[in-house]
C-alpha positions as CSV (number, residue, x, y, z in Angstrom):
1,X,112.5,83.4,68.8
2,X,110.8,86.0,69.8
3,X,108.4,88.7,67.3
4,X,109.1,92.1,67.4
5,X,105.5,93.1,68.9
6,X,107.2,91.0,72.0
7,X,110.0,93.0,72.0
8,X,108.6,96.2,72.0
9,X,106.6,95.4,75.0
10,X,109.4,95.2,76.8
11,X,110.0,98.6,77.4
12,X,110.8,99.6,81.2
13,X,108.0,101.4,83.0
14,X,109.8,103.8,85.1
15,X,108.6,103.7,88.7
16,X,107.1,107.7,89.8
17,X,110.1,107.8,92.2
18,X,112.4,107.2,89.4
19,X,110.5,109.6,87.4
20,X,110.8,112.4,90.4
21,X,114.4,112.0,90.8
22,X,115.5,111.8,87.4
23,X,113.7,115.1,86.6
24,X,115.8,116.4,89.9
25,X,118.7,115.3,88.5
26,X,117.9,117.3,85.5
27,X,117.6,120.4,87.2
28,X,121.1,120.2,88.6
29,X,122.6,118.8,85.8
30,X,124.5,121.2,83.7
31,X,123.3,118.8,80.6
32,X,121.7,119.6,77.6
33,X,118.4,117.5,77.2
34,X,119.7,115.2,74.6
35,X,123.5,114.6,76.5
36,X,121.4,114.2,79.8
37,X,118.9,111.7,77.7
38,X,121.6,109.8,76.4
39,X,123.1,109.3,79.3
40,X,120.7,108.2,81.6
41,X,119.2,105.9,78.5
42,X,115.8,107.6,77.6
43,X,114.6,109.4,74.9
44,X,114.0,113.1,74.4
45,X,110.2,112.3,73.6
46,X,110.2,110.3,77.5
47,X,111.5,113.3,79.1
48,X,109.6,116.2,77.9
49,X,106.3,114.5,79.0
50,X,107.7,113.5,82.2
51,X,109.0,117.3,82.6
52,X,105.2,118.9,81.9
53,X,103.7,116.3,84.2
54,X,105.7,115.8,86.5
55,X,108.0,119.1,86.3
56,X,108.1,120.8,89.8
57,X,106.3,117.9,92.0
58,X,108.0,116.2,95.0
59,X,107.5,112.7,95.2
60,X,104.7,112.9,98.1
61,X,102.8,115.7,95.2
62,X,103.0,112.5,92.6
63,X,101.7,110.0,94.8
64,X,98.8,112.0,95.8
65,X,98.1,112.7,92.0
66,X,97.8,109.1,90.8
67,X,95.9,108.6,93.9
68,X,93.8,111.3,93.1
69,X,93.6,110.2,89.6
70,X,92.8,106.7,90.4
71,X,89.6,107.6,93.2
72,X,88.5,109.6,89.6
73,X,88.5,106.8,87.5
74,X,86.4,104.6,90.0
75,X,84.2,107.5,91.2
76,X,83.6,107.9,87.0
77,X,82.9,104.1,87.0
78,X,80.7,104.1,89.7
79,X,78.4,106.8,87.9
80,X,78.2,105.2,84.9
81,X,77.0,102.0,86.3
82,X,74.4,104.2,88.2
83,X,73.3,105.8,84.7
84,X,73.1,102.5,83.5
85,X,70.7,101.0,86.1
């Protein structure tokens, strides 16, 4: 049987593709947020963050962001360690 800390960690990570095309979909759809929501099976609270993020990118735009965002992370790593030497 599984706990309900297991079962919450089951959530679906959405792919950035996904992500991209869903908020496209939006666009066109004539859909309220929560009808749209309901029917693609996320929540309101998913798509709003998504929308600010995400909002007018293509999918090339996204993948240079989390590129971007991950040379960041190790460039910030890489000074720390310097500090720390």
């Amino acid at each position: 049987m599984k706990s309900k800390s297991q079962e919450m960690n089951k959530q679906k990570r959405h792919k950035l593709e996904e992500i991209i095309l869903l908020l496209r979909e939006f666009d066109s759809a004539n859909l309220n947020q929560e009808s749209f929501c309901q029917q693609k099976q996320i929540s309101v609270a998913t798509l709003k963050p998504w929308c600010k993020k995400y909002g007018m990118m293509e999918v090339a735009d996204a993948k240079r962001l989390k590129t971007l965002q991950k040379e960041t992370a190790e460039l910030k790593k890489m000074d720390a360690d310097a500090w720390l030497r």
